[in-house]
N, C-alpha and C positions, 0 to 999 in steps of 0.2 A: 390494581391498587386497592380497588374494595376489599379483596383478599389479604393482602398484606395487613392491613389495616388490623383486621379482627386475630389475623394471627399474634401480631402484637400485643394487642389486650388479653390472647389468653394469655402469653408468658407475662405479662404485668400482675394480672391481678393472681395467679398462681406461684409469684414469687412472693406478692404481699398476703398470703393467706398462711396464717400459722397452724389451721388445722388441718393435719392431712387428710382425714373423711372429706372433710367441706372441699379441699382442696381435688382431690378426686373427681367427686362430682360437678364441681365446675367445668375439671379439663373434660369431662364426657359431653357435657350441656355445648360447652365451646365448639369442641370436636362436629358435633352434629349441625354447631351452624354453621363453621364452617363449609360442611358439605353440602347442607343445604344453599349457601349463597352463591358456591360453585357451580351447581348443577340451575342454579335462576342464573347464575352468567353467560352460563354455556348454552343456557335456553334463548337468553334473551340475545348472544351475539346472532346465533344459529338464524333464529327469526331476524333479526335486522338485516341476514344477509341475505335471505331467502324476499323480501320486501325489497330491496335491491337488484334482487333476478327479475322478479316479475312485474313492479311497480315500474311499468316502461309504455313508454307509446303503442307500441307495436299490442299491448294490452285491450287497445280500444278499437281493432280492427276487428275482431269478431266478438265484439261486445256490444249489447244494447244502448253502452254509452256514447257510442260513435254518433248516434242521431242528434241529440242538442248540440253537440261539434259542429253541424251543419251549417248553422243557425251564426250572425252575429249579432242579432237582437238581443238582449237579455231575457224579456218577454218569451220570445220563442225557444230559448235554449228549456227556461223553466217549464214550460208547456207542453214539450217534446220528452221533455227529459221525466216529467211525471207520468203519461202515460206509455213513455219507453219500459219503465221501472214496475211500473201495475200489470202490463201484459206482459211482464218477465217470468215467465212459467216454465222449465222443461230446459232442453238443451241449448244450449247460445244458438250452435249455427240458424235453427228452427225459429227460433226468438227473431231474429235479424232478419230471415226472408218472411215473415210476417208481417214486422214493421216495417218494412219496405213497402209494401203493397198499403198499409194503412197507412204510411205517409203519402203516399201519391195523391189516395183521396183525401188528405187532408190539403194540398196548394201548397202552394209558394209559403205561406205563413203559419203555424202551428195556430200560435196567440188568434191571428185576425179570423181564424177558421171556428176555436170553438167561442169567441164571444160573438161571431155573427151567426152562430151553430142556428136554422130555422128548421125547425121540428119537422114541419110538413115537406119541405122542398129535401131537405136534406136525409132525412132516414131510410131514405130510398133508397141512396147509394148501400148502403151497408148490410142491406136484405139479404146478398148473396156470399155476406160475409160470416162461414158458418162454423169456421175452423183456426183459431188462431193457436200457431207452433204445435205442439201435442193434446194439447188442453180444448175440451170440446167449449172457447168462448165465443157464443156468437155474435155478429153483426149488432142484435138488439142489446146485448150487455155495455158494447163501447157505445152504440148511442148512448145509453143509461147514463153511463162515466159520463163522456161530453156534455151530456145536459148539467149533470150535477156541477162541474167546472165552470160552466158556463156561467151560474148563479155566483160559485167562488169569485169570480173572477170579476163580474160586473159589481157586486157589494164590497171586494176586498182590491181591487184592483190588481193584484197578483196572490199566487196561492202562499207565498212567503209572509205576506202582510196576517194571512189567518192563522200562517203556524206561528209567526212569533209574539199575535194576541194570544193564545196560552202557555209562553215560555219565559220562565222567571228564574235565570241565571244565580241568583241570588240566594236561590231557595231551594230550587229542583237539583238534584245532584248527573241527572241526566231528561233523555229526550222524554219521557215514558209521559207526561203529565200533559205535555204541549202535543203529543200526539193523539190523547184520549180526547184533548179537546179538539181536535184538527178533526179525525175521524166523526166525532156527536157530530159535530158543528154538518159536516158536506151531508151526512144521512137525514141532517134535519131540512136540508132543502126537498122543493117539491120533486117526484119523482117526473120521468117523461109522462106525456100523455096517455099513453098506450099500458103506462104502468100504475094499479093503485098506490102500490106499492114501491121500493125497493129490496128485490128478495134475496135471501141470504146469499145465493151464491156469489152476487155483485158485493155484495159488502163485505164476502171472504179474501176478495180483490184489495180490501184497503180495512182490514182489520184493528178492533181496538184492542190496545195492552193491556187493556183493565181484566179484560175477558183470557187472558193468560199467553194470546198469540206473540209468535218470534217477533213478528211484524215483519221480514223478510225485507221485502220489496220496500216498504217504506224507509228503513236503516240504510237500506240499498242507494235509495232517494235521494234520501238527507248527507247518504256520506257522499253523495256526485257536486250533489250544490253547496256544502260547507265546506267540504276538505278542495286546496288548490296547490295544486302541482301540475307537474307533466303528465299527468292522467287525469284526476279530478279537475271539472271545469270552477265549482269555487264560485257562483254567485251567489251565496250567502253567508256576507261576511259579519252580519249580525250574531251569528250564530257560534259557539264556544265550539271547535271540534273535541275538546275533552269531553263533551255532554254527548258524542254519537256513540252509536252502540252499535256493536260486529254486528252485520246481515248475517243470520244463521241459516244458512245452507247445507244441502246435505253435505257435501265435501268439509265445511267450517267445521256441522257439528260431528264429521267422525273423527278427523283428524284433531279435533280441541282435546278428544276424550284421548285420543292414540299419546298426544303432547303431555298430558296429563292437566291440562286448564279447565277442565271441568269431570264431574264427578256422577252429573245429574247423567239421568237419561230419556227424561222427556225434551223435546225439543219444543221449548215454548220461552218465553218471556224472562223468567227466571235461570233458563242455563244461558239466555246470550248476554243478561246482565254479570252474573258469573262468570265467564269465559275476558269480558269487557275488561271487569275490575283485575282479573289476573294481569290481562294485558297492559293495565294502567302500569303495574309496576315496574314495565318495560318504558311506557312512555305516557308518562298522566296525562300530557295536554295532545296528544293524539293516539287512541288505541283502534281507532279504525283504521290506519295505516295496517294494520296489519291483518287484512280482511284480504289486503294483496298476496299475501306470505304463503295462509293459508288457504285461500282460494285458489291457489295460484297451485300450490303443489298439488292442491286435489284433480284436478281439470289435467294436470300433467302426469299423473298417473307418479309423482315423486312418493318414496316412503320418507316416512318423517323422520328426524332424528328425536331418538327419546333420551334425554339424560339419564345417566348411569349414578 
């Protein structure tokens, strides 16, 4: 129909043009958009259908996101579901039998585990934990995280209540502003005991956008708890999912560039903003739906379809 539409307007305004230069030129200008809205049609069907193949249940079985599904606390799915997403490092299966093992020590309860987190009784357990999935993080970095959570969570009573102290729908055109403040805000709590500091490498775990990072894991976060469907569990309904921004992964960012949705070649902050706003024009009030599309054909070893 959108096709039809613009083909009409060429033969209108080409029958009302008395000069045939001008009128040339228009049919050429016409011509090109047409093609161009054809090949955003044929992009945008292709991707809705590919978000249809993959955006399925069976999506969450070998995904990090199956852990807060555990859960039906809300507290706990949040709890779970944020440090599911920060130790998201490397290849899924690897991802899963890690958090497997760090949830055992964490009990029955995510929530009740890190606000009753006791520095001295508890970092004990986690001494021999030296290896999580491929990523050399140790035992002493997720105590770190937990303690820092800890502090969230007792002053804000859930980590939601801190992000949505700096997100201003109104004004912010996406997440980038409420996650600068989400990220200062945990680093400004006290470190562990053990630590004067928090040092960089724990803070590369939960990155600010200001400093130019994808933010990965945190867009990763934000799309589990805002977006609700048959895969995203959706407890935060405060939150606009037009304002989420694609988790740039290395699958997202090569197949974005293969799709032609971005142009950039650093993978930071600026190509998943990029990559996002193309995506709007697919679907303004959700363009992280299509995090599945593209996630989804990389991990499946799919070639893309590129428009002709």
């Amino acid at each position: 129909m959108e096709q039809l539409d613009i083909f009409s307007t060429v033969l209108t305004e080409e029958s009302n043009t008395s000069n045939p230069k001008q009128a040339i030129k228009e049919k050429v200008i016409n011509a090109e958009t047409v093609t161009q809205v054809k090949e955003k049609s044929n992009l945008h069907n292709y991707l809705d259908a590919m978000v249809e193949k993959y955006k399925i249940p069976d999506f969450i079985t070998n995904d990090p996101l199956r852990f807060p599904y555990r859960y039906t606390d809300v507290k706990d799915q949040e709890v779970m579901g944020f440090i599911a997403a920060m130790m998201a490092q490397g290849k899924r299966t690897s991802i899963v039998a890690s958090l497997e093992k760090l949830e055992n020590m964490m009990e029955k309860s995510p929530y009740k585990f890190v606000t009753e987190f006791d520095f001295d009784i508890h970092a004990e357990r986690f001494k021999d934990f030296n290896h999580f999935a491929y990523k050399n993080i140790p035992g002493t970095d997720i105590v770190a995280i937990i303690f820092l959570l800890k502090q969230v969570l007792n002053q804000y009573g859930s980590i939601k209540n801190l992000f949505l102290e700096g997100l201003d729908p109104s004004k912010q055109k996406n997440v980038k502003e409420a996650l600068i403040h989400f990220t200062e805000k945990i680093f400004s709590f006290a470190p562990p005991p053990d630590m004067l500091e928090i040092p960089s490498r724990i803070k590369s775990l939960l990155p600010n956008p200001n400093k130019g990072s994808a933010c990965k894991r945190l867009n990763m976060f934000l799309r589990w708890v805002v977006r609700k469907d048959n895969v995203d569990i959706g407890i935060w309904s405060e939150v606009p999912t037009s304002m989420l921004l694609i988790p740039l992964d290395f699958h997202v960012s090569k197949l974005s560039r293969e799709l032609g949705l971005t142009s950039r070649k650093q993978d930071d902050w600026k190509t998943a903003e990029e990559i996002t706003e193309r995506l709007k024009q697919f679907d303004p009030n959700d363009p992280a739906k299509y995090d599945f599309a593209i996630f989804g054909m990389g991990i499946a070893g799919e070639r893309p379809f590129v428009p002709q």
